[in-house]
N, C-alpha and C positions, 0 to 999 in steps of 0.2 A: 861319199855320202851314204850313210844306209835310212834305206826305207825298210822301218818295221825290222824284218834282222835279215834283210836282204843288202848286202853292201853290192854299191850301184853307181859305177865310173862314168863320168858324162864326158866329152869329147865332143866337138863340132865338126860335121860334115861338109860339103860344098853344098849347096844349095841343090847339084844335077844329082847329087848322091843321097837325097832323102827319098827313098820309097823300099819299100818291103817292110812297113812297121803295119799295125794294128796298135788303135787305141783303145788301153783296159785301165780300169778307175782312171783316166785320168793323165796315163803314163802311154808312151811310146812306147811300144814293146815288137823288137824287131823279127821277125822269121830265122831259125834257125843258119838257114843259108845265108841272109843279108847279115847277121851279127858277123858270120867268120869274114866275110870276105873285110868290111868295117874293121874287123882288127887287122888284116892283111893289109889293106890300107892304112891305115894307121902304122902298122910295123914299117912299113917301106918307107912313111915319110918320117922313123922317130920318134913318135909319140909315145910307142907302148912297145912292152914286147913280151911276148906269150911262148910258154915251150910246146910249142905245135908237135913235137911226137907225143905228147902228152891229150891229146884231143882224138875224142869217141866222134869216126867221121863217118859209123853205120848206117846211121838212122838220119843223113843228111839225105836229099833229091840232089843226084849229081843233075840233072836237066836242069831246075830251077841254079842251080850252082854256076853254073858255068851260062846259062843266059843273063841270068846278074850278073856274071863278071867282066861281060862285055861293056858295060856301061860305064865301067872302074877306066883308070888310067890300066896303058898294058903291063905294067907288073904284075898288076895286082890279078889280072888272067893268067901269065905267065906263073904266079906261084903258087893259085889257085889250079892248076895242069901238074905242077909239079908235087902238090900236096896230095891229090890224087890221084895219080900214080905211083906216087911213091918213088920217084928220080931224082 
Protein backbone atom coordinates (compact mmCIF):
# COMPACT_ATOMS: atom_id res chain seq x y z
CA UNK A 1 0.00 0.00 0.00
CA UNK A 2 1.53 3.48 -0.27
CA UNK A 3 0.56 6.39 1.59
CA UNK A 4 1.20 9.60 -0.06
CA UNK A 5 4.72 8.23 -1.69
CA UNK A 6 5.43 6.35 1.23
CA UNK A 7 5.04 2.42 0.39
CA UNK A 8 3.81 0.86 3.57
CA UNK A 9 3.81 -3.08 4.47
CA UNK A 10 1.11 -3.99 6.92
CA UNK A 11 1.53 -7.46 8.78
CA UNK A 12 -0.35 -8.67 11.86
CA UNK A 13 1.20 -9.06 15.21
CA UNK A 14 0.15 -11.17 18.22
CA UNK A 15 -1.86 -9.12 20.30
CA UNK A 16 1.44 -9.44 23.42
CA UNK A 17 3.45 -7.84 20.54
CA UNK A 18 1.75 -4.53 19.97
CA UNK A 19 3.56 -1.85 21.90
CA UNK A 20 6.44 0.61 20.96
CA UNK A 21 4.17 2.42 18.42
CA UNK A 22 3.18 6.16 18.63
CA UNK A 23 0.09 7.47 16.93
CA UNK A 24 0.81 10.42 14.07
CA UNK A 25 -2.15 11.55 11.81
CA UNK A 26 -3.79 8.75 12.45
CA UNK A 27 -1.14 5.83 11.70
CA UNK A 28 0.85 3.53 14.04
CA UNK A 29 4.21 4.46 13.66
CA UNK A 30 6.64 2.12 15.39
CA UNK A 31 10.09 3.12 17.40
CA UNK A 32 12.92 2.51 15.54
CA UNK A 33 14.03 -0.60 17.85
CA UNK A 34 10.35 -2.20 17.90
CA UNK A 35 10.19 -1.93 13.68
CA UNK A 36 13.62 -4.15 13.52
CA UNK A 37 12.91 -6.54 16.14
CA UNK A 38 8.87 -6.97 14.14
CA UNK A 39 10.78 -7.81 11.05
CA UNK A 40 12.96 -10.35 12.92
CA UNK A 41 10.03 -11.68 13.99
CA UNK A 42 8.37 -11.78 11.10
CA UNK A 43 11.63 -13.34 9.23
CA UNK A 44 11.68 -16.28 11.67
CA UNK A 45 8.24 -17.11 11.24
CA UNK A 46 8.42 -16.54 6.98
CA UNK A 47 6.55 -13.85 6.42
CA UNK A 48 9.27 -11.37 5.18
CA UNK A 49 12.76 -11.29 4.48
CA UNK A 50 15.03 -8.34 4.71
CA UNK A 51 19.10 -8.22 3.89
CA UNK A 52 20.02 -7.38 7.36
CA UNK A 53 23.71 -6.62 6.45
CA UNK A 54 22.12 -4.02 4.60
CA UNK A 55 20.74 -2.06 7.84
CA UNK A 56 22.25 1.37 9.42
CA UNK A 57 22.07 -0.29 13.27
CA UNK A 58 24.10 3.18 14.68
CA UNK A 59 21.54 5.24 15.71
CA UNK A 60 19.45 2.24 17.09
CA UNK A 61 19.28 2.13 21.70
CA UNK A 62 20.84 -1.11 22.10
CA UNK A 63 19.10 -0.91 25.99
CA UNK A 64 15.70 -0.12 24.46
CA UNK A 65 16.63 -3.17 21.81
CA UNK A 66 17.35 -5.87 23.71
CA UNK A 67 14.51 -5.01 26.56
CA UNK A 68 12.02 -5.29 23.59
CA UNK A 69 13.31 -8.44 22.70
CA UNK A 70 12.68 -9.93 25.74
CA UNK A 71 9.06 -9.77 25.17
CA UNK A 72 9.60 -11.52 21.48
CA UNK A 73 9.50 -15.50 21.34
CA UNK A 74 13.50 -16.40 22.01
CA UNK A 75 14.62 -16.18 18.47
CA UNK A 76 13.81 -13.31 18.02
CA UNK A 77 16.50 -12.28 21.22
CA UNK A 78 18.74 -14.79 20.08
CA UNK A 79 19.04 -12.83 16.55
CA UNK A 80 18.61 -9.73 17.79
CA UNK A 81 22.25 -10.65 20.14
CA UNK A 82 23.43 -11.92 17.07
CA UNK A 83 22.75 -8.87 14.88
CA UNK A 84 24.48 -6.91 17.29
CA UNK A 85 27.40 -8.36 17.77
CA UNK A 86 27.88 -9.16 14.72
CA UNK A 87 28.33 -13.30 15.18
Amino acid sequence: MTLGVTAVEFHQLRHDLFFGYTLEHGVYVAEAEKALLDELYLIGRGKTRLPLDDLRLTDLSLEKLLTHAVRFPPYVEQATQKLMTGA
